[in-house]
KOLGU-4560 file (N, C-alpha, C; in nm, 3 decimals, padded with zeros to 5 digits):
<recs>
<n_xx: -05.203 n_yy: 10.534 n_zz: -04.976 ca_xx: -05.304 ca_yy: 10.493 ca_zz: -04.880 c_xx: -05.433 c_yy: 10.571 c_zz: -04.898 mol: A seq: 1 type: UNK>
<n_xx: -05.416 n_yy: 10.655 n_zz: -04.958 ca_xx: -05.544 ca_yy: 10.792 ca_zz: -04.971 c_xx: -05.639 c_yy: 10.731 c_zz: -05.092 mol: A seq: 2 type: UNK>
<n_xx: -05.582 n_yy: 10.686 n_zz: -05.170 ca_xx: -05.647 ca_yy: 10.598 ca_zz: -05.319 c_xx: -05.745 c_yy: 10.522 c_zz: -05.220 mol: A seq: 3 type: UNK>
<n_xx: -05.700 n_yy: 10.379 n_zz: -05.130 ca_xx: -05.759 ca_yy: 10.304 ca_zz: -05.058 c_xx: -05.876 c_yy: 10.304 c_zz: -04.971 mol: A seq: 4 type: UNK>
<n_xx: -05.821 n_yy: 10.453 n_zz: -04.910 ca_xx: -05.936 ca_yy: 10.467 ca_zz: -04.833 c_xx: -06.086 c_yy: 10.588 c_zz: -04.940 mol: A seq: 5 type: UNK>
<n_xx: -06.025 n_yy: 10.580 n_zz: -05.070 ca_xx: -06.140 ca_yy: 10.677 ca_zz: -05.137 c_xx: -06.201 c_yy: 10.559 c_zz: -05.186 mol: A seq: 6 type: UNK>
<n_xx: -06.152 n_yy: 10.444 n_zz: -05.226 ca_xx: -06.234 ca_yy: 10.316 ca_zz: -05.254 c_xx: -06.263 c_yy: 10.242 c_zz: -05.163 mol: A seq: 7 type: UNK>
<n_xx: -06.295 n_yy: 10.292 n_zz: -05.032 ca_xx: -06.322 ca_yy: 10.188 ca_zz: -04.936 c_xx: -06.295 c_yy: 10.056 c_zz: -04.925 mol: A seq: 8 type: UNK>
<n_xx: -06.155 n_yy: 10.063 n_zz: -04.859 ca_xx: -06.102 ca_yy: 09.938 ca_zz: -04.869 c_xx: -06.139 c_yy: 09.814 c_zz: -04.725 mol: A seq: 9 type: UNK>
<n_xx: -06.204 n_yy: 09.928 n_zz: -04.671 ca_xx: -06.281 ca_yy: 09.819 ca_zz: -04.581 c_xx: -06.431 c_yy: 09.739 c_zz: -04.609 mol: A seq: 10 type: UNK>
<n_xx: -06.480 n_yy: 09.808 n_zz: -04.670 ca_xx: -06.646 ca_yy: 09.749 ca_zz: -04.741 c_xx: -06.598 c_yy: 09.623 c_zz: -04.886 mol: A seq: 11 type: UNK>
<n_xx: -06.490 n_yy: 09.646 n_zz: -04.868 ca_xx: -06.419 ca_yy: 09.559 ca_zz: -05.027 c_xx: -06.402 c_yy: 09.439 c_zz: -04.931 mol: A seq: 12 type: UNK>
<n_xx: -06.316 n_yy: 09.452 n_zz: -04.837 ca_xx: -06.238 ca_yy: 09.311 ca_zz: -04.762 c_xx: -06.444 c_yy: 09.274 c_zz: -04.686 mol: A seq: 13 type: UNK>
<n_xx: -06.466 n_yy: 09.355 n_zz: -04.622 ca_xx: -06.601 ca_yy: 09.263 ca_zz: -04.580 c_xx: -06.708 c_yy: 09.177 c_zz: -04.699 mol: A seq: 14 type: UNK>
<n_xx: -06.710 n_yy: 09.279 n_zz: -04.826 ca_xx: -06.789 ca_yy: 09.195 ca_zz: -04.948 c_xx: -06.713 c_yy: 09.088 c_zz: -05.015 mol: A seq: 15 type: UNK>
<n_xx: -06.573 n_yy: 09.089 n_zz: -05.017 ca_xx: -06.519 ca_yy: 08.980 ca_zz: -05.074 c_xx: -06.482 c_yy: 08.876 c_zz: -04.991 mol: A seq: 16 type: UNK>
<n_xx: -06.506 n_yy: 08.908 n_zz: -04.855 ca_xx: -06.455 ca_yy: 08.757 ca_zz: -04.753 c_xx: -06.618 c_yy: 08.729 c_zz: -04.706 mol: A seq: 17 type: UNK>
<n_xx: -06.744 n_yy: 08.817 n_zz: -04.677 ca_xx: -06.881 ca_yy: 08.722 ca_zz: -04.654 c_xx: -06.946 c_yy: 08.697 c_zz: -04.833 mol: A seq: 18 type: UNK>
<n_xx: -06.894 n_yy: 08.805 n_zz: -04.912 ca_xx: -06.966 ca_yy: 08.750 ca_zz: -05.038 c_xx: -06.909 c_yy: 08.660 c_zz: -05.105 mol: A seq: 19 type: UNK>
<n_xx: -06.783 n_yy: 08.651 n_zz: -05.113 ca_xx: -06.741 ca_yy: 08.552 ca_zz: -05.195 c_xx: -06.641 c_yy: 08.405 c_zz: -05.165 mol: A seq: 20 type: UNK>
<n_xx: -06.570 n_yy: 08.445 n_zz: -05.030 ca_xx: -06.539 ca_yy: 08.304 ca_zz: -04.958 c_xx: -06.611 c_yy: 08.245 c_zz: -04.856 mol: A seq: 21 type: UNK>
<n_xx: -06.705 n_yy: 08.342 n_zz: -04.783 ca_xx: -06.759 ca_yy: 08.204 ca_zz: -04.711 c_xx: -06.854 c_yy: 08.148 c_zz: -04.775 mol: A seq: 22 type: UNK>
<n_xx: -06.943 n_yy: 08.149 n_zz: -04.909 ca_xx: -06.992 ca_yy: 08.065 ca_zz: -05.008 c_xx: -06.909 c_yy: 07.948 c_zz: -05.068 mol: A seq: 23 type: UNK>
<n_xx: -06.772 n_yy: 07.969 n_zz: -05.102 ca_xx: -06.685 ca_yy: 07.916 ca_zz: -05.162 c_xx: -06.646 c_yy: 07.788 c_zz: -05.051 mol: A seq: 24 type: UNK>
<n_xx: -06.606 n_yy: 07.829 n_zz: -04.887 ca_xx: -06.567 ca_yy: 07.724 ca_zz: -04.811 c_xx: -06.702 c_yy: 07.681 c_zz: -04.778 mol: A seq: 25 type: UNK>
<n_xx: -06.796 n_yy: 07.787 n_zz: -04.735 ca_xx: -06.951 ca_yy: 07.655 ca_zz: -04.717 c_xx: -06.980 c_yy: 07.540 c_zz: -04.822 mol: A seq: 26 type: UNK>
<n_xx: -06.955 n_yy: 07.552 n_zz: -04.961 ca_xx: -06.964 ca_yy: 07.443 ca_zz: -05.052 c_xx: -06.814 c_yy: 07.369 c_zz: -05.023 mol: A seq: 27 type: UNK>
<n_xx: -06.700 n_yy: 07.437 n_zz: -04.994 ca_xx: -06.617 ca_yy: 07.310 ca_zz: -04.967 c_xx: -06.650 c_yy: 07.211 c_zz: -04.861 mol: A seq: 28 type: UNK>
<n_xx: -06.682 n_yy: 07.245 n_zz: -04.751 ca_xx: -06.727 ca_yy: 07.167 ca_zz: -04.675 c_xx: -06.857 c_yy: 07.120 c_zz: -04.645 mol: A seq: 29 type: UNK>
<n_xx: -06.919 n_yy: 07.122 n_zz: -04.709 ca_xx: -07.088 ca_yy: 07.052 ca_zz: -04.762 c_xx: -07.113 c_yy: 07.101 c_zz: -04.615 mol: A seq: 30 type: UNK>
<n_xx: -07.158 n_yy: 07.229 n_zz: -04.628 ca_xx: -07.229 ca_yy: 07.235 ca_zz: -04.502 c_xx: -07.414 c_yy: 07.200 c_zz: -04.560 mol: A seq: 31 type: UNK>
<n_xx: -07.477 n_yy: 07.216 n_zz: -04.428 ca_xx: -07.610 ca_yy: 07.162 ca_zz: -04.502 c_xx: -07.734 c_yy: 07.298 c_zz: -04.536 mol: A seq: 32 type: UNK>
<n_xx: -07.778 n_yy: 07.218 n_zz: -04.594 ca_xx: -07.893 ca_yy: 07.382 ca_zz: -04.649 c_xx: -07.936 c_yy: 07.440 c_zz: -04.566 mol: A seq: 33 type: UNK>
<n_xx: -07.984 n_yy: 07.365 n_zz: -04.449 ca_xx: -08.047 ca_yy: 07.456 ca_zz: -04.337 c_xx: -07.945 c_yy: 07.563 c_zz: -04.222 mol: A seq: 34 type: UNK>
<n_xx: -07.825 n_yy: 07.499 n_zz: -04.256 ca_xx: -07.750 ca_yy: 07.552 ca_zz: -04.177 c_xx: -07.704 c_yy: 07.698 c_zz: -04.241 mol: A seq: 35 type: UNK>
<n_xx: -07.685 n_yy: 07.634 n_zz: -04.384 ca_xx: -07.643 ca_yy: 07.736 ca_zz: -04.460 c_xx: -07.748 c_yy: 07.877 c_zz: -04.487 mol: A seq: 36 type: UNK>
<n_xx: -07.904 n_yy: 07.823 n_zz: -04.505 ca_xx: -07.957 ca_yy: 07.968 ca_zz: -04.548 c_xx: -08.033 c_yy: 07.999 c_zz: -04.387 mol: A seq: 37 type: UNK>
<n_xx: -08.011 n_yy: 07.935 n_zz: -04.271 ca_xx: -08.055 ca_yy: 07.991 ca_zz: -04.150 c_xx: -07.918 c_yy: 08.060 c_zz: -04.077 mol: A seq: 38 type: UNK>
<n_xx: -07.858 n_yy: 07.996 n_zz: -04.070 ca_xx: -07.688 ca_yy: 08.089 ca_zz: -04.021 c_xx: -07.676 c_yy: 08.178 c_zz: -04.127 mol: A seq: 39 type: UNK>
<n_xx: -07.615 n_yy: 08.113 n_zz: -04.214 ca_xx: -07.509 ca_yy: 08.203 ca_zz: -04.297 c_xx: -07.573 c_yy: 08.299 c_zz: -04.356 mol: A seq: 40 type: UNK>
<n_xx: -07.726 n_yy: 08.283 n_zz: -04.474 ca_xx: -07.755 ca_yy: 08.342 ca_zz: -04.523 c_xx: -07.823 c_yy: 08.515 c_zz: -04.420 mol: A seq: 41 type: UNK>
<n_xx: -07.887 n_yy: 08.411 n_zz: -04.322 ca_xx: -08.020 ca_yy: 08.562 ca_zz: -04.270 c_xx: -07.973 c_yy: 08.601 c_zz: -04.147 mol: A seq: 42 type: UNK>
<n_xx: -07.860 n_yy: 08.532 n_zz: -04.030 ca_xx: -07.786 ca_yy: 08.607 ca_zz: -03.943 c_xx: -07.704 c_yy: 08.661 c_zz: -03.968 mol: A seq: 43 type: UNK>
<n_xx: -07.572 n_yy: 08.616 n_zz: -04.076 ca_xx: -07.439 ca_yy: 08.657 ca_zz: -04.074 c_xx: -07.424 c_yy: 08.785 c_zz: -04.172 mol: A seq: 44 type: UNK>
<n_xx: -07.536 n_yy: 08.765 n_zz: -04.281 ca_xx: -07.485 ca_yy: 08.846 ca_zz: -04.422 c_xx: -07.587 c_yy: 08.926 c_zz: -04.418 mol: A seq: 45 type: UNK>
<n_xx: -07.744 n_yy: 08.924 n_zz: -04.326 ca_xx: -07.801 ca_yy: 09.043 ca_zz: -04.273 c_xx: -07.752 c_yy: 09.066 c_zz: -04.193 mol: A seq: 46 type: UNK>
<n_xx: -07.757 n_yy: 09.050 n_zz: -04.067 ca_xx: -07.665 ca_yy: 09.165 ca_zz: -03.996 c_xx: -07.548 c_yy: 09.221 c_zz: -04.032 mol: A seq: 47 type: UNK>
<n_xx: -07.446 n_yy: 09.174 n_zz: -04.121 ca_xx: -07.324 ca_yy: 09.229 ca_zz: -04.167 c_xx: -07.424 c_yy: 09.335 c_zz: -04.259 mol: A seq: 48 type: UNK>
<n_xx: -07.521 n_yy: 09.344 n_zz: -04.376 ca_xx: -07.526 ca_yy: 09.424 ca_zz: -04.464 c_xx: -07.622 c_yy: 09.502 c_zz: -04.343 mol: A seq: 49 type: UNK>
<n_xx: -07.683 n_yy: 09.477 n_zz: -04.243 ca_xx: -07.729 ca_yy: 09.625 ca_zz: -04.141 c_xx: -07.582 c_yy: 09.716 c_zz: -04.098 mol: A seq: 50 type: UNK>
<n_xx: -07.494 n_yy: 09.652 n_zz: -04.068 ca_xx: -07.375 ca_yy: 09.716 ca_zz: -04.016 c_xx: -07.295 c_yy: 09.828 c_zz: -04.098 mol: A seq: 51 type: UNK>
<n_xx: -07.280 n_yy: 09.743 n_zz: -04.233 ca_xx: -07.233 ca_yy: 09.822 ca_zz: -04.329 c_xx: -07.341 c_yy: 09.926 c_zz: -04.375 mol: A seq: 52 type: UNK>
<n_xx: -07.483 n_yy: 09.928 n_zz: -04.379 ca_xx: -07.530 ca_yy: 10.020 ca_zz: -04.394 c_xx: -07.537 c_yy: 10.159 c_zz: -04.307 mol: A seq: 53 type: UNK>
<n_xx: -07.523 n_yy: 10.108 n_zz: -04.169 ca_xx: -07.512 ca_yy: 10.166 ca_zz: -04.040 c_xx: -07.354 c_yy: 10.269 c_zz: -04.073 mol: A seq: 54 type: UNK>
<n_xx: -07.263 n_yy: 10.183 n_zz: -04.085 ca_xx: -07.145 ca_yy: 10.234 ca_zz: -04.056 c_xx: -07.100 c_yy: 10.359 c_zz: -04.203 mol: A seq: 55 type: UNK>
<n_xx: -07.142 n_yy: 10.327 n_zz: -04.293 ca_xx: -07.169 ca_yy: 10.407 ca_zz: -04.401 c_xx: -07.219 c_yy: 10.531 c_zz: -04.375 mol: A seq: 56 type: UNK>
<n_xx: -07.346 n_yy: 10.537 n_zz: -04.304 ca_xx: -07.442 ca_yy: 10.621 ca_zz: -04.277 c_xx: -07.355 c_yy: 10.714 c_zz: -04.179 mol: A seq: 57 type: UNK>
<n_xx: -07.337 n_yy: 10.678 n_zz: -04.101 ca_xx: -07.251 ca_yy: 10.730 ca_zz: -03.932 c_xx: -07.112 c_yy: 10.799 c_zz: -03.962 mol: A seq: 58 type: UNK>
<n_xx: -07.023 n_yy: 10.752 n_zz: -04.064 ca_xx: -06.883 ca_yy: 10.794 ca_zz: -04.094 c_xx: -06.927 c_yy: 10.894 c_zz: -04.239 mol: A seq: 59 type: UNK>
<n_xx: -07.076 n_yy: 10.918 n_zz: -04.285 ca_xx: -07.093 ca_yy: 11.038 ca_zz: -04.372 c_xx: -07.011 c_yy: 10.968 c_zz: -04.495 mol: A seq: 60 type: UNK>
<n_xx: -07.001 n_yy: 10.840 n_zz: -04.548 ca_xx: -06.905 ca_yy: 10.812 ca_zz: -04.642 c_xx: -07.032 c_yy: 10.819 c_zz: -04.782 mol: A seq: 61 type: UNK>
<n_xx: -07.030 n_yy: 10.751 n_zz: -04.889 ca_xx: -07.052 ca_yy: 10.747 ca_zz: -05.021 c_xx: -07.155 c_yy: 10.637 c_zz: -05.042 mol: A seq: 62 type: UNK>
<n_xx: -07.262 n_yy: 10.685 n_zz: -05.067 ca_xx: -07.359 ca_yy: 10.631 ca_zz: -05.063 c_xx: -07.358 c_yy: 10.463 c_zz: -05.150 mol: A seq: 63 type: UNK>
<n_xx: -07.237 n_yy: 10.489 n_zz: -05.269 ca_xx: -07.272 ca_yy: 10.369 ca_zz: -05.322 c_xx: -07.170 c_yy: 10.267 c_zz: -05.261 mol: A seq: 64 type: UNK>
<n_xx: -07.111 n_yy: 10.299 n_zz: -05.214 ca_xx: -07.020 ca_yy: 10.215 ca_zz: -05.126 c_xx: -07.141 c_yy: 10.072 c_zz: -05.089 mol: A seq: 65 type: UNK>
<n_xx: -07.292 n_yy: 10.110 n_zz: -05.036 ca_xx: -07.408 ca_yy: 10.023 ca_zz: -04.972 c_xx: -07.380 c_yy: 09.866 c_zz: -05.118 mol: A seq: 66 type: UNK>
<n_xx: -07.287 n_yy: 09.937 n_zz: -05.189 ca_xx: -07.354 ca_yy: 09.860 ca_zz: -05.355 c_xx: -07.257 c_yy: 09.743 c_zz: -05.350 mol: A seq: 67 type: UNK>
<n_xx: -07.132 n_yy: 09.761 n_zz: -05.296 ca_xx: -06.986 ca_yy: 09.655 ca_zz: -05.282 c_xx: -07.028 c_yy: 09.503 c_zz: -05.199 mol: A seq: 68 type: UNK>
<n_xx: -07.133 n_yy: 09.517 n_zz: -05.115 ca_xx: -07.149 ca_yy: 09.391 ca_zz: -05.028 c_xx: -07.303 c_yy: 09.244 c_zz: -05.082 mol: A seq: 69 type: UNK>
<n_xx: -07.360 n_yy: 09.390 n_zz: -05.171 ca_xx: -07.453 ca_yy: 09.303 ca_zz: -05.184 c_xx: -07.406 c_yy: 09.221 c_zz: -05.354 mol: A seq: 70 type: UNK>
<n_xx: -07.317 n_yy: 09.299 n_zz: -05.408 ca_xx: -07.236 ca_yy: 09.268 ca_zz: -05.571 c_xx: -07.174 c_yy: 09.123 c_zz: -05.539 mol: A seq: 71 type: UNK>
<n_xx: -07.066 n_yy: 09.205 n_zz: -05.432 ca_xx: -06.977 ca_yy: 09.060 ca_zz: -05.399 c_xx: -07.056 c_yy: 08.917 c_zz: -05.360 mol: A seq: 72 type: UNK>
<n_xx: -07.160 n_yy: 08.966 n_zz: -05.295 ca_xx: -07.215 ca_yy: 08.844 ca_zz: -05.265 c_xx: -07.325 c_yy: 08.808 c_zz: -05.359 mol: A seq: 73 type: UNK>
<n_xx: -07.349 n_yy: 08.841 n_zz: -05.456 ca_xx: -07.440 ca_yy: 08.793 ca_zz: -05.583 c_xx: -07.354 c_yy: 08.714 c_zz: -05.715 mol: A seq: 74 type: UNK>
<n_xx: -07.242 n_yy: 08.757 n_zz: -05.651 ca_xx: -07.087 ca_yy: 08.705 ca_zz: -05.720 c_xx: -07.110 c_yy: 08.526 c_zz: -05.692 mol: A seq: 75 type: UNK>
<n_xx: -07.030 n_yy: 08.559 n_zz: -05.564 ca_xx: -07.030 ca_yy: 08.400 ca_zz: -05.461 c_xx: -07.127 c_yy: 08.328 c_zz: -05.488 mol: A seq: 76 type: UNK>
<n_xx: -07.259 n_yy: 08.388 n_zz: -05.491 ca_xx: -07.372 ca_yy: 08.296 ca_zz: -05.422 c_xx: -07.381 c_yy: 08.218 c_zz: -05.617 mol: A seq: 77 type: UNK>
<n_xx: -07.392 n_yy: 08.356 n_zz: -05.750 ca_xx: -07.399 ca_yy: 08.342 ca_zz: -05.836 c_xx: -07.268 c_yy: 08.183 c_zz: -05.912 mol: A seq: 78 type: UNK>
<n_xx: -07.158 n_yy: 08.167 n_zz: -05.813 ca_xx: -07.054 ca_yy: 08.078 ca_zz: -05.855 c_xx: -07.029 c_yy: 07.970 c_zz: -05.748 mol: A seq: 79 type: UNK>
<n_xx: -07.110 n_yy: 07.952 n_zz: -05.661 ca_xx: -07.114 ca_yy: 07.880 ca_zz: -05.545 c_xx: -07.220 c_yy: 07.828 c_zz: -05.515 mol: A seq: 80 type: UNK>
<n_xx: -07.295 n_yy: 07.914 n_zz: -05.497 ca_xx: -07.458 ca_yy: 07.846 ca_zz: -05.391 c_xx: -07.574 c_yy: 07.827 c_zz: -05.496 mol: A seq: 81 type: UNK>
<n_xx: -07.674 n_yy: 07.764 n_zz: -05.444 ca_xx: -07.788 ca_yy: 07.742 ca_zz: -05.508 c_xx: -07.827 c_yy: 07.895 c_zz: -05.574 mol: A seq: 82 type: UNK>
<n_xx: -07.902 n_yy: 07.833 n_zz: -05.692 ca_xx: -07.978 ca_yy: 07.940 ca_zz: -05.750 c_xx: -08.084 c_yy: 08.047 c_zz: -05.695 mol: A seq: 83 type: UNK>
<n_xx: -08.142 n_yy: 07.983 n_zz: -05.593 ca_xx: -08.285 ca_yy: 08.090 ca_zz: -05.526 c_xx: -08.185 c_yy: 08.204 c_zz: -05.420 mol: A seq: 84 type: UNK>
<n_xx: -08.045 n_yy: 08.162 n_zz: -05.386 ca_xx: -08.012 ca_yy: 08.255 ca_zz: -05.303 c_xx: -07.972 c_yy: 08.375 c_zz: -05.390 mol: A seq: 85 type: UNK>
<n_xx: -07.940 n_yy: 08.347 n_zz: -05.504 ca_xx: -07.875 ca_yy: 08.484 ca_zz: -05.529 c_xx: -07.968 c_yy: 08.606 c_zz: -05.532 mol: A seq: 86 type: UNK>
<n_xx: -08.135 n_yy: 08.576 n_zz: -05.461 ca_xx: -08.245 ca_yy: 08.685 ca_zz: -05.456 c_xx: -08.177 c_yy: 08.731 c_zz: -05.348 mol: A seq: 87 type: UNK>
<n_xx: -08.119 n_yy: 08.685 n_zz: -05.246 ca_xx: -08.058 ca_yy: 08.752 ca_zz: -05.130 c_xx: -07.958 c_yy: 08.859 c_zz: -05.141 mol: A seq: 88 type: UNK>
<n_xx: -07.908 n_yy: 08.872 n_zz: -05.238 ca_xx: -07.813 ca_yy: 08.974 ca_zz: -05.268 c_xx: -07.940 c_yy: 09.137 c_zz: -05.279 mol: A seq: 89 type: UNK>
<n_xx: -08.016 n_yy: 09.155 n_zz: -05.348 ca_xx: -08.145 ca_yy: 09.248 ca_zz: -05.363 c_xx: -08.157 c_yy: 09.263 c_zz: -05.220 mol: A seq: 90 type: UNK>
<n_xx: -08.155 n_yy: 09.173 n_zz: -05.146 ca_xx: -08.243 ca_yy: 09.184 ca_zz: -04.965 c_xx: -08.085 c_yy: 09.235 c_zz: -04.920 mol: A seq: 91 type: UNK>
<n_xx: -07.985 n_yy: 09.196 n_zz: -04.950 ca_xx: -07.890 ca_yy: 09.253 ca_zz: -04.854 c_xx: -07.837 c_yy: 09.402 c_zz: -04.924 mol: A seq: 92 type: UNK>
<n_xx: -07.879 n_yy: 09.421 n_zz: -05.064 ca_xx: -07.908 ca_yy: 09.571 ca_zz: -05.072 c_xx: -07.987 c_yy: 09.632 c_zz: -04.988 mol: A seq: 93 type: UNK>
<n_xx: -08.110 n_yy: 09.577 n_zz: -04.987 ca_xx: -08.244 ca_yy: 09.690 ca_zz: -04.935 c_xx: -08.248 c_yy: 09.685 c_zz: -04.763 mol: A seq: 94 type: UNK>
<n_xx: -08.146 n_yy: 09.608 n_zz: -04.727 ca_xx: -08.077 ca_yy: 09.624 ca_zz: -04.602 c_xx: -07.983 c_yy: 09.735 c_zz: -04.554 mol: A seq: 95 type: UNK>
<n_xx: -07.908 n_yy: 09.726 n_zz: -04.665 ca_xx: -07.779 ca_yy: 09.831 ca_zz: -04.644 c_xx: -07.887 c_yy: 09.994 c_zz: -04.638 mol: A seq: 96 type: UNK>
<n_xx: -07.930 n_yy: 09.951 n_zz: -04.780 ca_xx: -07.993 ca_yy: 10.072 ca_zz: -04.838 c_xx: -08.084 c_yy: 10.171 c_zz: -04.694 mol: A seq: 97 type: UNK>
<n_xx: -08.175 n_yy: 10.097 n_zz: -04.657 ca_xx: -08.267 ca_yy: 10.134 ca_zz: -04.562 c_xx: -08.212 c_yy: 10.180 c_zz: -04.409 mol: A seq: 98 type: UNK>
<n_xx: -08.116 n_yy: 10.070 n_zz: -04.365 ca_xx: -08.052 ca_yy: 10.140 ca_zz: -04.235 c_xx: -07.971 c_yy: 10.239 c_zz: -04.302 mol: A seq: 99 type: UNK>
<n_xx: -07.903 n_yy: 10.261 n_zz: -04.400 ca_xx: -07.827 ca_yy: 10.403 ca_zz: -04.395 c_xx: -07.901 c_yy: 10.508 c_zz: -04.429 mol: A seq: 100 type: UNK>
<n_xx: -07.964 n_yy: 10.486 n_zz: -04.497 ca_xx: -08.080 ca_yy: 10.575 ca_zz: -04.498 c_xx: -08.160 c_yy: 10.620 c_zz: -04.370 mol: A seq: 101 type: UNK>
<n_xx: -08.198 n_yy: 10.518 n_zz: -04.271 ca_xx: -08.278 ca_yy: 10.559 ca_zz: -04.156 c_xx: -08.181 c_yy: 10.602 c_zz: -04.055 mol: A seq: 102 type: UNK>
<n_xx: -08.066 n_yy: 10.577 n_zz: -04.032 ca_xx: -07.957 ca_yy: 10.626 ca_zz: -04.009 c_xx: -07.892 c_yy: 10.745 c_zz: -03.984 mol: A seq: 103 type: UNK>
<n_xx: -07.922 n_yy: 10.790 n_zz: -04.134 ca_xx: -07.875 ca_yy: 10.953 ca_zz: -04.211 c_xx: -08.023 c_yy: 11.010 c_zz: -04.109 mol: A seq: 104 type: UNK>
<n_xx: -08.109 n_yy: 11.011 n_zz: -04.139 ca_xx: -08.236 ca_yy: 11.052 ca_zz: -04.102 c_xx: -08.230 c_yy: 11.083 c_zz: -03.906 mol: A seq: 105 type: UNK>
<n_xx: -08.182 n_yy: 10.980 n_zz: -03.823 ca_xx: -08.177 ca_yy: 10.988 ca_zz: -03.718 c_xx: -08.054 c_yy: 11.100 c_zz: -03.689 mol: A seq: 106 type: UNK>
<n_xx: -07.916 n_yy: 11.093 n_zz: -03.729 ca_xx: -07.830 ca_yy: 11.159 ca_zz: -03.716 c_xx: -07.907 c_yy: 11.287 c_zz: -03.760 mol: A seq: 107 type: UNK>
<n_xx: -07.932 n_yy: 11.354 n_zz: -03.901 ca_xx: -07.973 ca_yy: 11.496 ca_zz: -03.883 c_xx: -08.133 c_yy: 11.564 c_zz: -03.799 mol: A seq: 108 type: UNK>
<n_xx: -08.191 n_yy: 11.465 n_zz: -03.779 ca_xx: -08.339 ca_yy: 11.501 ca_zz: -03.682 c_xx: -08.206 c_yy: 11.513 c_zz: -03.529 mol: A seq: 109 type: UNK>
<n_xx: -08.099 n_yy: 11.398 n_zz: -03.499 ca_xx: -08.004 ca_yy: 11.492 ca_zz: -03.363 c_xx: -07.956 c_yy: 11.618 c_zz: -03.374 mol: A seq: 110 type: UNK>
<n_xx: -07.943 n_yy: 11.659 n_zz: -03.494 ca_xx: -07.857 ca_yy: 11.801 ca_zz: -03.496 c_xx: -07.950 c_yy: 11.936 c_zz: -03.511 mol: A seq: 111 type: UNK>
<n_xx: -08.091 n_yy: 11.906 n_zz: -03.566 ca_xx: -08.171 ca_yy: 11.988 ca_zz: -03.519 c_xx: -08.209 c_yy: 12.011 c_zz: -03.413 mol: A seq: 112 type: UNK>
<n_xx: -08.199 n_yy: 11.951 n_zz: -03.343 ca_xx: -08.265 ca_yy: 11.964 ca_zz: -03.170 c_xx: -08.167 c_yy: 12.013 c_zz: -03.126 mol: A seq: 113 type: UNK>
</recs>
């Protein structure tokens, strides 16, 4: 179990079930473009990559861990979705990237005071 949790086996199950199956069932079920890059793309898989950046930041874990959600989903989008989304994978890096970063920053400006 110690292997699991040094590979973060929770940032794995969130990048491989929003990066790579819900692309996979949104094309099974023809959902429609608007639904798809106004839901799925900029509520569900930004706020999931703020969270994971957040939760990264907060539990002091491994910085590249930020790297598992935006891969998996450049995966999916790369074998599933239209071509212009897979720029979204870069944005749901510089998502992760930035809240754990601003994150880290808030937590040690608390411990100085």
């Amino acid at each position: 179990m110690d292997h699991l949790k040094k590979l973060g086996w929770p940032y794995w199950v969130v990048g491989i079930g929003l990066g790579l199956v819900v692309p996979a069932v949104a094309q099974l079920l023809a959902v429609s473009a608007v639904i798809r890059f106004g839901v799925l793309l900029l509520v569900i898989n930004g706020s999931a990559a703020i969270a994971v950046g957040r939760v990264i930041a907060r539990r002091q874990q491994p910085k590249w861990w930020v790297l598992i959600f935006p891969v998996c989903y450049w995966l999916g989008a790369y074998a599933f979705l239209p071509r212009y989304t897979q720029y979204f994978a870069l944005v749901y890096l510089c998502l992760s990237y930035l809240t754990a970063g601003l994150s880290t920053m808030v937590t040690t400006q608390e411990t100085k005071n």
